[in-house]
N, C-alpha and C positions, 0 to 999 in steps of 0.2 A: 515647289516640290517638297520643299519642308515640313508645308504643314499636312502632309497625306500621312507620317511617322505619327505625329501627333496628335492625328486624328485618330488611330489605328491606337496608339498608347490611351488614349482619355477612355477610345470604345472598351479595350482590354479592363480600362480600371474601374468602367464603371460595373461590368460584367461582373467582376471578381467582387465589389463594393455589394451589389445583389445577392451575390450568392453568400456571402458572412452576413449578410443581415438574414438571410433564411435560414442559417446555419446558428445564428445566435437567438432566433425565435424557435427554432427547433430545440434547442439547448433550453431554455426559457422553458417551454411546453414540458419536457421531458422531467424538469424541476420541479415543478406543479404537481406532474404525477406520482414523481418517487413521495414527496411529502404527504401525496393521499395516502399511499402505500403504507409507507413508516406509521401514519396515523393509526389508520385501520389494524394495523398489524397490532400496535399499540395496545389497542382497544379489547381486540381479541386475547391477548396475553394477562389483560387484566381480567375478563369474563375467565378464563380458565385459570385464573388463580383461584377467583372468587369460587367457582365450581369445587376447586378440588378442596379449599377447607369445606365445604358442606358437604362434600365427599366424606372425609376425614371425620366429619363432628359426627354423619352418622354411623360410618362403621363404630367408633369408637362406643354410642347409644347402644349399636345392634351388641356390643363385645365381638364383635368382629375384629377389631385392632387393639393391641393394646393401648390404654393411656398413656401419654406422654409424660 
């Protein structure tokens, strides 16, 4: 009669042992995408810097701004 507790316990922890390994690959997975993210985002922040000085170099050309 003992061992039906203990069997009933092992079954519960292997259950819960399953679900924190899908729960730490989903965590895992979700890391992977924020740092594409962060990159990409990265990426683009430098193309519109780079944008806006050649923005900037021609108004100033056109006299559209003044020099700094």
């Amino acid at each position: 009669m003992v061992d039906v507790p203990d069997k009933l316990v092992l079954q519960f922890l292997r259950r819960l042992d399953e679900k924190v390994d899908r729960i730490m690959d989903d965590t895992q997975d979700l890391k992977h995408r924020m740092t594409a993210i962060e990159i990409q985002i990265a990426g683009q922040s430098a193309r519109m810097d780079r944008i806006e000085l050649r923005l900037d170099r021609i108004e100033r050309r056109l006299e559209l701004a003044p020099a700094p």
